[in-house]
C-alpha positions as CSV (number, residue, x, y, z in Angstrom):
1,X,-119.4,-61.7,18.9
2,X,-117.2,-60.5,16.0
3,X,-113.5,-59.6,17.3
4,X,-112.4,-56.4,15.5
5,X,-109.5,-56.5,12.6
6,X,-107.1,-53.8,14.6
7,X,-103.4,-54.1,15.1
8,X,-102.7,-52.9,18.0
9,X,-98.7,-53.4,19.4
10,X,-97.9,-54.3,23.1
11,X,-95.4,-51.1,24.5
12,X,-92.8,-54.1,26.1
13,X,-92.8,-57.6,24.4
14,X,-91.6,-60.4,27.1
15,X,-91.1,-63.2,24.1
16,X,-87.5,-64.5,23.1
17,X,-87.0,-64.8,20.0
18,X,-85.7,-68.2,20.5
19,X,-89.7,-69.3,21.9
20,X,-90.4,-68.6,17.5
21,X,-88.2,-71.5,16.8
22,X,-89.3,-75.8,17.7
23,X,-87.4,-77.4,19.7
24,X,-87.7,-80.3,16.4
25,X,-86.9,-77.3,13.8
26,X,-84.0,-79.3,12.0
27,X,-82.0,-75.7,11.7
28,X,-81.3,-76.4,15.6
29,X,-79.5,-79.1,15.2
30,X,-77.5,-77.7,11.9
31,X,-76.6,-74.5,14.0
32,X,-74.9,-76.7,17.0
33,X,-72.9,-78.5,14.3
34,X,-72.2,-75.2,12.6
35,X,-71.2,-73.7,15.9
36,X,-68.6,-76.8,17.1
37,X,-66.9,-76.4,14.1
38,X,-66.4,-72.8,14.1
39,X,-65.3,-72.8,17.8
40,X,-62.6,-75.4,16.6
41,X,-61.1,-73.0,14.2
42,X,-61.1,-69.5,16.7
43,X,-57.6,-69.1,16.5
44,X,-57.9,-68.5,13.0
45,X,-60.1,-65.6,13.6
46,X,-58.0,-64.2,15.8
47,X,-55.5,-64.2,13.2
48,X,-57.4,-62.8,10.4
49,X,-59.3,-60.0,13.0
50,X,-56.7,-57.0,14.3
51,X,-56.6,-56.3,18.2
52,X,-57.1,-52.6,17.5
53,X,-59.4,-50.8,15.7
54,X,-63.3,-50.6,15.8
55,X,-65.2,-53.8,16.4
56,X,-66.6,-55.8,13.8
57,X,-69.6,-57.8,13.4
58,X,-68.6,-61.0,14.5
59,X,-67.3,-63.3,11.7
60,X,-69.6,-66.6,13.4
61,X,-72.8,-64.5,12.5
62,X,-71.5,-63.5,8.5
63,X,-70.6,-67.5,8.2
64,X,-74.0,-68.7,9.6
65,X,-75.7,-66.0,7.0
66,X,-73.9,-67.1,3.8
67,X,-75.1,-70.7,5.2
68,X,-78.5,-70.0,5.4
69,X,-77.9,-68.6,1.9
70,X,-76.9,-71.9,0.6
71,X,-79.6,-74.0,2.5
72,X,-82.7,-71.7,1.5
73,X,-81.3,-71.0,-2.3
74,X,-81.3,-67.6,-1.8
75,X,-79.9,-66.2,-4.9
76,X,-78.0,-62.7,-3.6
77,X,-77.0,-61.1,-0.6
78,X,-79.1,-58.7,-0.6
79,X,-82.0,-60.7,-0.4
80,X,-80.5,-62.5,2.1
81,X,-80.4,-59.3,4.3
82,X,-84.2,-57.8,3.1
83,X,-84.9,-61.4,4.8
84,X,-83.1,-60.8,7.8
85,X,-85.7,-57.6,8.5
86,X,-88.5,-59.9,8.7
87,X,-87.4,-64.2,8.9
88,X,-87.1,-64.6,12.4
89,X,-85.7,-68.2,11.9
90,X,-83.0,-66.5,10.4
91,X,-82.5,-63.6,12.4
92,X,-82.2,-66.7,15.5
93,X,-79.8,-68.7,13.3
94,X,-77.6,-65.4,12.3
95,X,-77.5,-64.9,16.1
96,X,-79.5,-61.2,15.8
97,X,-81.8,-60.3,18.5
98,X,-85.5,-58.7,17.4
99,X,-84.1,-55.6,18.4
100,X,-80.7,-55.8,16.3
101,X,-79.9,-54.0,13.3
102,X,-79.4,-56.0,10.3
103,X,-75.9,-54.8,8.5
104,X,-76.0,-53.7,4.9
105,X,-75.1,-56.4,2.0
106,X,-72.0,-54.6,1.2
107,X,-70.3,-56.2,4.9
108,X,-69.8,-59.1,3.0
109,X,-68.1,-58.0,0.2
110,X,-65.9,-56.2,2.4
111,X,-65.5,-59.2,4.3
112,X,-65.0,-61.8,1.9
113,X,-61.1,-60.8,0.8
114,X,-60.3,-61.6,5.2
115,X,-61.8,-64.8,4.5
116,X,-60.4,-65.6,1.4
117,X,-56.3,-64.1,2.8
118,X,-57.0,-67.0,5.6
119,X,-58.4,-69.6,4.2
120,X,-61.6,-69.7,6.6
121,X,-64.1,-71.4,4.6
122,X,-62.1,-74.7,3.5
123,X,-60.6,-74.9,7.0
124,X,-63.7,-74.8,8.1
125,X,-65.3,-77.4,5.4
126,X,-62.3,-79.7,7.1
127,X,-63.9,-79.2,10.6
128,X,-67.6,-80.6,9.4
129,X,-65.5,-83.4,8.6
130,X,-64.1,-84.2,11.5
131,X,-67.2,-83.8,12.9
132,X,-68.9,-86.6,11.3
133,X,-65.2,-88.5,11.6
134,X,-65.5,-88.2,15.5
135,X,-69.2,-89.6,15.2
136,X,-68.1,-92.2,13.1
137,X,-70.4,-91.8,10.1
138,X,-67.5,-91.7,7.5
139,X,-65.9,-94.8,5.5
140,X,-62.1,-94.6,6.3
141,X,-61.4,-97.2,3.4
142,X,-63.7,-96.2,-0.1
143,X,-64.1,-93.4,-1.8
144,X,-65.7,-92.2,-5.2
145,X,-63.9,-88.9,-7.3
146,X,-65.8,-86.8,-9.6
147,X,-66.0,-83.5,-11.4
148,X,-68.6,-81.2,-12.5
149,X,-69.0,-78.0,-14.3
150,X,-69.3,-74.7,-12.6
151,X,-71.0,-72.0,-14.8
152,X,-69.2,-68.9,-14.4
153,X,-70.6,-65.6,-13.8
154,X,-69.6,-63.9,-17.2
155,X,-71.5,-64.1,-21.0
156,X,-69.9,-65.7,-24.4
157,X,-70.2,-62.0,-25.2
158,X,-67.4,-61.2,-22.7
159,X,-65.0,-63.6,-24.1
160,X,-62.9,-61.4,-26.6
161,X,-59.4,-61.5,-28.0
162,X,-56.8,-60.7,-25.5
163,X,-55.2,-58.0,-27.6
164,X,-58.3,-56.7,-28.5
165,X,-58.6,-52.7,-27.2
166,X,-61.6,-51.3,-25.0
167,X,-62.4,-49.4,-27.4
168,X,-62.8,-51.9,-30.2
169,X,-65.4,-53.8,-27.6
170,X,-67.3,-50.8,-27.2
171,X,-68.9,-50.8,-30.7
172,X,-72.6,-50.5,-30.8
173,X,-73.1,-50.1,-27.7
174,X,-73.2,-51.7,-24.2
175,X,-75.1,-55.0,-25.3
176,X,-74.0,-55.4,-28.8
177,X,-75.1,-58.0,-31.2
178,X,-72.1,-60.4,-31.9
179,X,-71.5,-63.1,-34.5
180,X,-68.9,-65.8,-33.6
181,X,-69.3,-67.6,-37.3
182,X,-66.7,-69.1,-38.3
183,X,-64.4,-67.0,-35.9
184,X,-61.4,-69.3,-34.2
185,X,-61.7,-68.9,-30.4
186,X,-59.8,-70.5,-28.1
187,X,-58.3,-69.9,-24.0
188,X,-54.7,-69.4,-25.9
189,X,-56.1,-66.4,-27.7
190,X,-59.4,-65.2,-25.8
191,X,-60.5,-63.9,-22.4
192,X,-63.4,-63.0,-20.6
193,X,-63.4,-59.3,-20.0
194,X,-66.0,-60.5,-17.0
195,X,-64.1,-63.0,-15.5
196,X,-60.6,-63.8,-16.8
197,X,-59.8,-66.4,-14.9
198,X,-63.0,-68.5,-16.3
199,X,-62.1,-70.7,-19.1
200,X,-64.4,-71.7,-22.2
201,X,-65.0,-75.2,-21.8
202,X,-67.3,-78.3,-23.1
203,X,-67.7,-81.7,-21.4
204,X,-68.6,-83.0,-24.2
205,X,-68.3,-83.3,-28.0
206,X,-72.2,-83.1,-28.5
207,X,-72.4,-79.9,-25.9
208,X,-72.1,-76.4,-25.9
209,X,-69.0,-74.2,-24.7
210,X,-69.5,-72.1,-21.6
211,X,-67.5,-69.8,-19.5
212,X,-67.0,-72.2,-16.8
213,X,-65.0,-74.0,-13.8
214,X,-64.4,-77.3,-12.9
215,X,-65.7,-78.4,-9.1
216,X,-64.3,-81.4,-7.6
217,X,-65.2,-83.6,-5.1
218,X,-64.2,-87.1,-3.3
219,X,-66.8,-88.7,-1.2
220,X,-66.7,-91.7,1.3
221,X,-68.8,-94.7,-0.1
222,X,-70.7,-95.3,3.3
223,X,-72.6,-92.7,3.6
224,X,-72.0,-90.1,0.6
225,X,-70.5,-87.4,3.1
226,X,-68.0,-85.0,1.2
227,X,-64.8,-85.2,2.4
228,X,-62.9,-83.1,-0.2
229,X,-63.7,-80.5,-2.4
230,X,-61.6,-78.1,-4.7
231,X,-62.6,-75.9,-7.9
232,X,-60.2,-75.8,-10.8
233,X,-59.6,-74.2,-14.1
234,X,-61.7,-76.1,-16.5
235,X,-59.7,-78.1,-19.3
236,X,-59.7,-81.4,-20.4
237,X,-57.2,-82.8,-17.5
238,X,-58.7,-80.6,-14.6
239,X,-60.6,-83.5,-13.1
240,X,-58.0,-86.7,-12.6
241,X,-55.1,-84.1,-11.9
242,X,-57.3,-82.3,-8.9
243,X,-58.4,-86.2,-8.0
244,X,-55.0,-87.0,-7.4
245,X,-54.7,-83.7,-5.3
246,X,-57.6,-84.4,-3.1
247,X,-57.0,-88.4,-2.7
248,X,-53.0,-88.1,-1.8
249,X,-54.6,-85.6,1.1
250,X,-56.6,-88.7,2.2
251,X,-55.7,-89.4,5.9
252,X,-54.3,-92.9,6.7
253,X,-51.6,-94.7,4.7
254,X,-53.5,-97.9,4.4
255,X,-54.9,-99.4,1.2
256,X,-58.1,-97.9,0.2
257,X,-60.5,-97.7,-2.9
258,X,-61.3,-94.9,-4.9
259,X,-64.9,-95.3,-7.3
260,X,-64.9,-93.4,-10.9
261,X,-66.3,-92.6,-14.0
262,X,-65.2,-93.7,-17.6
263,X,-63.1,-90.2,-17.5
264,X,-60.5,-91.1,-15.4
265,X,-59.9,-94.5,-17.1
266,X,-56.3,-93.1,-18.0
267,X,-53.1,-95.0,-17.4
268,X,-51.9,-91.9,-15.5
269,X,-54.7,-91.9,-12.9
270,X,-54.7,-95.4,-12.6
271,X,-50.9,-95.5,-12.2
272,X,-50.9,-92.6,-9.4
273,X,-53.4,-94.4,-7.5
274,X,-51.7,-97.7,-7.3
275,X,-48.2,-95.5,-5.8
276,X,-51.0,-94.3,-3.4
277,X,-51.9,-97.5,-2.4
278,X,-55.2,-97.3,-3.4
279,X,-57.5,-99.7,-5.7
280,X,-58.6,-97.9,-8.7
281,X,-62.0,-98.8,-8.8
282,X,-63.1,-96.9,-12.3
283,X,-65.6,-97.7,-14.8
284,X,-63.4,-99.6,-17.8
285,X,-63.5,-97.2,-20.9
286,X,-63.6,-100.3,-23.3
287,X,-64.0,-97.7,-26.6
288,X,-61.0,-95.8,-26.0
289,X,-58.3,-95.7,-28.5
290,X,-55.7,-98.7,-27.2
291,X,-56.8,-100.4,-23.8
292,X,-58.7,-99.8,-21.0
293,X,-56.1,-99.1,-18.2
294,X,-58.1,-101.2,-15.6
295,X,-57.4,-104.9,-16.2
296,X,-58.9,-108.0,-15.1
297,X,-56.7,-108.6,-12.2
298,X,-59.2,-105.1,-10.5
299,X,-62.6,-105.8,-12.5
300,X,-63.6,-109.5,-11.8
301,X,-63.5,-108.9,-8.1
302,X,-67.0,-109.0,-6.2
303,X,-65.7,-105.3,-4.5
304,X,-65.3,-103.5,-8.0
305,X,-68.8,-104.7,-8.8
306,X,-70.4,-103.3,-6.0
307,X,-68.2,-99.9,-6.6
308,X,-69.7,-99.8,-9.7
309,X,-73.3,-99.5,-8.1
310,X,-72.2,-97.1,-5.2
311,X,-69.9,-94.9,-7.8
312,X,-72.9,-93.1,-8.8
313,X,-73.5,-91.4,-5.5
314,X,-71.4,-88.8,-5.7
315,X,-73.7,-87.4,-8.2
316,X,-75.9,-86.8,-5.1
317,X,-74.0,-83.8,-3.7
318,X,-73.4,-81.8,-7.4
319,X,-77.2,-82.4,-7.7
320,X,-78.1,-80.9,-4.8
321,X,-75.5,-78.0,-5.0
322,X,-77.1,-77.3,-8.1
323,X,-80.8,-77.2,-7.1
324,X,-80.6,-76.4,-3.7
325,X,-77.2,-74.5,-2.8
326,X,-75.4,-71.9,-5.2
327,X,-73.3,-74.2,-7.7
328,X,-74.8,-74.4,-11.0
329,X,-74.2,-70.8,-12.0
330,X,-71.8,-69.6,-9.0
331,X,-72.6,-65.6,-8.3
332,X,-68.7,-65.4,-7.9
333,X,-65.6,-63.9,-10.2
334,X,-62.2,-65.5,-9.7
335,X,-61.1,-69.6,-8.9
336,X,-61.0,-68.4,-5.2
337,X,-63.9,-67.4,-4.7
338,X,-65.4,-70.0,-6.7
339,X,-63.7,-72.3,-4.3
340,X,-65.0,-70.9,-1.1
341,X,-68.8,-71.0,-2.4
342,X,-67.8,-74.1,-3.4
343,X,-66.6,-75.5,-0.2
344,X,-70.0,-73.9,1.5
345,X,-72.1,-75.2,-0.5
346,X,-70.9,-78.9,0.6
347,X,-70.4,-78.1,4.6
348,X,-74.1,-77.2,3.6
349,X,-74.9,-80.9,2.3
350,X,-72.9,-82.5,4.9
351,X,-74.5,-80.3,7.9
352,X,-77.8,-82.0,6.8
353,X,-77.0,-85.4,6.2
354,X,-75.1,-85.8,9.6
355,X,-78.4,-84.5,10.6
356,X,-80.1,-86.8,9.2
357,X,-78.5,-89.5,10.0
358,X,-78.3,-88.9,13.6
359,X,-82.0,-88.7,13.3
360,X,-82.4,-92.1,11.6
361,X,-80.0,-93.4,14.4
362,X,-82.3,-92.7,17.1
């Protein structure tokens, strides 16, 4: 007998929402991680939160949204919400009941300046990493340093002389042709009107300029978990200066090894690193103009060989920030807020390779 195509929709519904998720779903085990790390770090939102005043939706369930952003690419907040009406993975992970109203987009926006006054998001970056610290899956002793480009939210149209008047701009209308020929254009004289804390920047001779930043990050050799991360201004000495930054906030005062590219074959990186007590394992720059800075005293060891091999993973996390989470054209004006997307977008790498290394563990 043929059933009939009617929808018909129980008065009560008995089913938790939780029953829609498997037990095996890998978000379970991302959301206890998630969840340990934010309880480690509630005193900071009792800071940033008054006493008094109206309630506000609880800053767990805005963090564990702007997560799910990064780990399903989705490219705006407010698809994020429409996704909330209906995704009842997400709606579990948020922390929503069926029955809960889903906040408008603009919450986070009106949110995000708290979280940026107090510093939420990197703390809590530092949290995932004592996480995987107390479950001993991070090397305490070799690291690898690198820097990528961060396209900023802004066009090559927006980037006009700094004494240049509104009005001037405003010629032929709102999305005017321009010609840059053989005009001089540099971050001394120009801005972007969009974003003027974005810099015009090239990695390369051969590439082109874009409005960009500079992301950072310093991973441990064993396992390829981030355990520092930090956007910068993008110029030509961005990356070994914010290297130094993040390796002198290493923990531990004995000898370590740090991994690198050809870039930060520099007598000054090299030199900072030794005060540090750490090994500069970088890739010798043989080409340069002079010397390499790393000599044959650090490169005819068997260890700097094997860096040179292991080096390359810390491509692994810019990769998949760039695919998968929200790095390769950040949706963000302003080096903090690049920063915390930044920092969001790797507690979202290192969530999932903790979990998956606890899986292969078993």
């Amino acid at each position: 007998m043929r059933g009939a195509d009617i929808t018909q929709e129980n008065l009560f519904s008995t089913v938790h929402l939780n029953e829609f998720v498997p037990d095996s779903h890998p978000l379970r085990a991302v959301r206890k991680l998630f969840d340990a790390a934010m309880g480690r770090i509630n005193w900071l939102f009792d800071e940033a939160y008054s006493e008094f005043g109206r309630e506000s939706i609880a800053p767990e369930r805005l963090l564990r949204a702007q997560l799910l952003q990064v780990l399903f690419s989705i490219r705006s907040e407010r698809q994020l919400m429409e996704q909330m009406h209906y995704n009842l993975l997400f709606r579990w992970f948020t922390g929503l009941s069926i029955d809960d109203e889903v906040w408008d987009h603009s919450t986070f926006s009106k949110n995000r300046d708290r979280l940026l006054e107090h510093d939420i998001i990197p703390a809590l970056f530092e949290e995932v990493v004592e996480l995987a610290r107390k479950k001993s899956l991070l090397s305490e002793d070799h690291f690898s340093v690198d820097g990528t480009l961060i396209q900023a939210w802004a066009s090559q149209k927006s980037f006009r002389p700094k004494d240049e008047k509104d009005d001037d701009n405003n010629k032929g209308g709102r999305n005017a042709e321009c010609d840059f020929h053989g005009e001089k254009r540099s971050n001394k004289t120009h801005e972007s009107r969009t974003d003027p804390e974005s810099r015009n920047y090239k990695k390369s001779k051969n590439s082109e300029a874009r409005l960009t930043y500079l992301g950072h990050s310093a991973i441990e050799n064993r396992n390829g978990l981030v355990v520092k991360t930090k956007a910068s201004f993008a110029d030509g000495y961005g990356e070994r200066e914010t290297a130094i930054d993040m390796l002198a906030e290493l923990p531990g005062g004995h000898p370590k090894t740090v991994c690198a590219d050809k870039n930060y074959d520099t007598k000054d990186f090299v030199d900072f690193c030794r005060v540090m007590k750490i090994t500069p394992h970088v890739a010798r720059n043989d080409t340069r103009k002079g010397v390499s800075a790393i000599d044959a005293r650090t490169s005819h060891h068997e260890g700097y060989k094997v860096s040179m091999k292991v080096r390359k993973r810390v491509e692994e996390p810019f990769g998949w920030g760039k695919t998968i989470g929200l790095i390769r054209q950040v949706k963000a004006r302003g080096l903090d807020r690049v920063n915390s997307v930044l920092n969001m977008t790797f507690i979202g790498w290192n969530l999932t390779r903790i979990v998956n290394l606890q899986e292969q563990s078993v």
